[in-house]
C-alpha positions as CSV (number, residue, x, y, z in Angstrom):
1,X,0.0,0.0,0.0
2,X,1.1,3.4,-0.8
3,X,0.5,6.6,1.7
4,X,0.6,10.2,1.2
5,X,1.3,12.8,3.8
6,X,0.8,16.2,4.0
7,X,2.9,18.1,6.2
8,X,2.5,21.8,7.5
9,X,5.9,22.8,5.6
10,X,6.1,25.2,2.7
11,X,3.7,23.9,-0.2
12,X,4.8,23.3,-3.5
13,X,2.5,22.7,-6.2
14,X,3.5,20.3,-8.7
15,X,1.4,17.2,-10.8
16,X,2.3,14.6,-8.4
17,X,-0.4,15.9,-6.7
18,X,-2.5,14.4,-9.4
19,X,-0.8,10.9,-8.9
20,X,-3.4,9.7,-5.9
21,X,-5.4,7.0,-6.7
22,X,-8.5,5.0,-4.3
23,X,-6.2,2.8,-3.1
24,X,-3.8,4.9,-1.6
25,X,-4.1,6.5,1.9
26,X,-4.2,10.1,2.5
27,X,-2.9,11.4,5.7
28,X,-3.4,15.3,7.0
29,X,-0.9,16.0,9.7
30,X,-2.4,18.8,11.2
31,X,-1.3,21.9,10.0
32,X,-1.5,20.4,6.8
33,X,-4.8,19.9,6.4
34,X,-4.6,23.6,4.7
35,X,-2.9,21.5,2.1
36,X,-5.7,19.1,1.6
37,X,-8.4,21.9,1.5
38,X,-6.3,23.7,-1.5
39,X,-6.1,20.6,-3.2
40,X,-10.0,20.0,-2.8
41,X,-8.5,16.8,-1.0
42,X,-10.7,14.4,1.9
43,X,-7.9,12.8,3.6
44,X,-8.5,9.7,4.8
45,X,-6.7,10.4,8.9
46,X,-6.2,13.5,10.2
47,X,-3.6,13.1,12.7
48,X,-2.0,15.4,15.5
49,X,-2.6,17.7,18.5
50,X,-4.9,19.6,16.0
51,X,-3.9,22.9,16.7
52,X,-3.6,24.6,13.4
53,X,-6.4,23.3,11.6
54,X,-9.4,25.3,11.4
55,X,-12.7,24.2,13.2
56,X,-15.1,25.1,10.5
57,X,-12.5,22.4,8.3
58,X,-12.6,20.1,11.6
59,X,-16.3,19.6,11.3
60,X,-16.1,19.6,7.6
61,X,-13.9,16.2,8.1
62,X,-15.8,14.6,11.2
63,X,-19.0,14.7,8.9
64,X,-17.4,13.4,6.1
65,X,-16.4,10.8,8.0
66,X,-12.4,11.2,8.1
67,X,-10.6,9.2,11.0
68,X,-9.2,12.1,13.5
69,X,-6.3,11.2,15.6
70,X,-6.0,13.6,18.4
71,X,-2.8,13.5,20.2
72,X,-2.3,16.1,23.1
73,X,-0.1,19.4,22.7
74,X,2.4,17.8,25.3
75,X,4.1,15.3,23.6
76,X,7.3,14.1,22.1
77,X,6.7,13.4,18.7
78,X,5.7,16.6,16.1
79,X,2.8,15.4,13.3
80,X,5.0,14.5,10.8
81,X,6.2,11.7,12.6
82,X,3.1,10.3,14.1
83,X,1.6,10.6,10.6
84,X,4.8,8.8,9.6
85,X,4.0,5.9,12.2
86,X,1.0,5.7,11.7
87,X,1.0,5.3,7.8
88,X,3.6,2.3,8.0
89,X,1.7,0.9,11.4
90,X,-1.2,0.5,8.7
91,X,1.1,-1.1,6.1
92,X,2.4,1.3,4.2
93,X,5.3,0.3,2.4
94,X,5.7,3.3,0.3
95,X,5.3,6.9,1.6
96,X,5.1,10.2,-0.6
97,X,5.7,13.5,2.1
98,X,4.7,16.8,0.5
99,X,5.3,19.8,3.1
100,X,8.0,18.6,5.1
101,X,10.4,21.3,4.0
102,X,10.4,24.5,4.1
103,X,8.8,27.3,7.2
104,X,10.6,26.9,9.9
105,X,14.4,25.9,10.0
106,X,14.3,23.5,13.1
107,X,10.9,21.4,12.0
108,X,12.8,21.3,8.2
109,X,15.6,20.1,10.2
110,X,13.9,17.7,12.3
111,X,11.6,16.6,9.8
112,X,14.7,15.6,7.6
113,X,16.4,13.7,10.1
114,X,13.3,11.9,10.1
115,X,13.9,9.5,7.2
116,X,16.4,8.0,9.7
117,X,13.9,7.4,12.4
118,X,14.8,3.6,13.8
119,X,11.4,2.4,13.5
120,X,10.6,3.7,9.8
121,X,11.9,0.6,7.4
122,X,9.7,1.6,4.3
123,X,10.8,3.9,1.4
124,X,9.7,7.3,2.2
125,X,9.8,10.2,-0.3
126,X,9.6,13.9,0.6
127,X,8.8,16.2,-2.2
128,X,8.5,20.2,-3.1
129,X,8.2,20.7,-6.6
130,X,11.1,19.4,-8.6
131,X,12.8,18.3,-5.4
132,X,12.9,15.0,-3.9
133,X,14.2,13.6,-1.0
134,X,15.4,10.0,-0.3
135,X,17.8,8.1,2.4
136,X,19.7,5.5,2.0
137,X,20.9,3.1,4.8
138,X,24.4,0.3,4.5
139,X,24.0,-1.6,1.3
140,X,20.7,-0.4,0.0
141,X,20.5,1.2,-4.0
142,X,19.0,3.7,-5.1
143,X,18.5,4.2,-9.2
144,X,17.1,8.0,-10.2
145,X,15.1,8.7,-13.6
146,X,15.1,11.8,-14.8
147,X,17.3,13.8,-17.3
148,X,20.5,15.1,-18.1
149,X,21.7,18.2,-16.5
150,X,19.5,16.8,-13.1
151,X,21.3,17.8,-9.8
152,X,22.1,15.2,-7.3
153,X,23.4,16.1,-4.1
154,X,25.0,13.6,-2.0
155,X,25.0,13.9,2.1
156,X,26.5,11.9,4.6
157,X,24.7,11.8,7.7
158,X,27.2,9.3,9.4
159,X,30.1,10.5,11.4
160,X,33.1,9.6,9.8
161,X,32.2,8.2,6.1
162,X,29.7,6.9,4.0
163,X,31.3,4.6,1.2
164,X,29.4,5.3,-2.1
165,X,29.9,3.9,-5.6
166,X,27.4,6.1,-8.1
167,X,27.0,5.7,-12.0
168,X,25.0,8.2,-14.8
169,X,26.2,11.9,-12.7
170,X,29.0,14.2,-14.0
171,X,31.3,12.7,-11.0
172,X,30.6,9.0,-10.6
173,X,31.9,7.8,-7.4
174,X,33.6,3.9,-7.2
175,X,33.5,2.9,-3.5
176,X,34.7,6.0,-2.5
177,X,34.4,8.0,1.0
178,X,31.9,11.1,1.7
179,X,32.7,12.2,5.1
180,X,30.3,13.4,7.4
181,X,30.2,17.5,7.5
182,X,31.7,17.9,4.2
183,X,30.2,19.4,1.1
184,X,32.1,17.5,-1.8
185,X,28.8,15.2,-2.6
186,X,27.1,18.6,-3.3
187,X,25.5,19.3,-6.9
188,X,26.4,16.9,-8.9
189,X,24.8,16.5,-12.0
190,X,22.6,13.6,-14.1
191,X,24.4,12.8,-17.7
192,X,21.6,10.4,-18.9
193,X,18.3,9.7,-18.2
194,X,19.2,7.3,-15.1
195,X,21.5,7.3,-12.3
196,X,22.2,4.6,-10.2
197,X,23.7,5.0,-6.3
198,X,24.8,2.5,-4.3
199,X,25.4,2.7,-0.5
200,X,28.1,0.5,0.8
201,X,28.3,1.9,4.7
202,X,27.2,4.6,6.4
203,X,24.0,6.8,5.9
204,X,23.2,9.2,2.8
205,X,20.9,11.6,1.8
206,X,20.1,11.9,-1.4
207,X,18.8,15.1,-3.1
208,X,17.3,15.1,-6.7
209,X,16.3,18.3,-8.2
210,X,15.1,17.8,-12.1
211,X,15.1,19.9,-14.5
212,X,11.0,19.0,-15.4
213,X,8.4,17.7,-13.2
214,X,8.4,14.1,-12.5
215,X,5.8,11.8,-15.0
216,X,4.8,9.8,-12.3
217,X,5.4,9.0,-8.3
């Protein structure tokens, strides 16, 4: 099953919006709920100490028969990531983000750091636009379609190194280091259609920007 999340970040309108089918699940994580109502979007859970979500929209959803997951305003975890648990608790395997990025610096932080969280094992995806954000964890692959002249930026999130080997950018990497805090894995560049990254150790970040919208999620 595939899950998408919208996140009370900066909003970025692009076609994947368009790419949500019956089968998928539709989570509002509070604050982005304004998302949804843009997108004339019924999500299937609202989740979150609902706090920035209007009460004329709150009503709207209870009578239209959305599941709402109140948490209290004391608590440890921000939306994102109970909207996150919650989407693979229900057996998500694949999770689009849109919204995670962009506001204010320490939730973009946070919610970034996110895709390592020790308890999310399924591919997750945050998106703004023409960006896309994946991570990679020891000995997983990662294989990009776009087109030339894409950027693809590289970060290690390890301390110490991350061993990468990389094929299709400008500066293919062959089981070579990216050490943590450094900025050499910064915009590099797609030189076919495809790119292919491979993650012997460590922990990496991968950042695709294309040049065109993405045909399909």
């Amino acid at each position: 099953m595939r899950a998408f999340i919208y996140a009370n970040g900066a909003f970025c309108p692009s076609e994947n919006y368009s790419r949500i089918t019956e089968d998928d699940l539709v989570i509002a994580a509070d604050g982005g709920s304004s998302h949804c109502q843009v997108m004339d979007i019924i999500p299937d859970v609202l989740i979150g100490d609902l706090d920035s979500i209007s009460k004329s929209l709150l009503k709207e959803w209870e009578a239209a028969g959305v599941q709402i997951i109140r948490h209290p305003v004391e608590k440890d975890q921000t939306d994102l990531e109970l909207a996150l648990l919650h989407a693979q608790m229900t057996g998500a395997r694949e999770i689009v983000v849109f919204g995670a990025v962009g506001g204010r610096l320490d939730m973009t932080f946070g919610n970034l750091l996110l895709l390592a969280h020790p308890e999310l094992t399924g591919e997750i995806t945050y998106i703004c636009d023409k960006e896309e954000v994946r991570l990679l964890h020891s000995g997983e692959s990662l294989s990009l379609h776009g087109g030339p002249g894409d950027t693809v930026s590289l970060i290690s999130l390890l301390p110490g190194s991350s061993i990468i080997t990389s094929e299709g950018l400008e500066y293919p990497l062959v089981a070579e280091d990216l050490e943590f805090g450094l900025t050499r894995g910064i915009s590099n560049r797609m030189t076919t259609n495809r790119a292919s990254i491979h993650l012997v150790s460590g922990l990496l970040v991968v950042i695709h920007t294309r040049n065109n919208l993405l045909e399909e999620v």
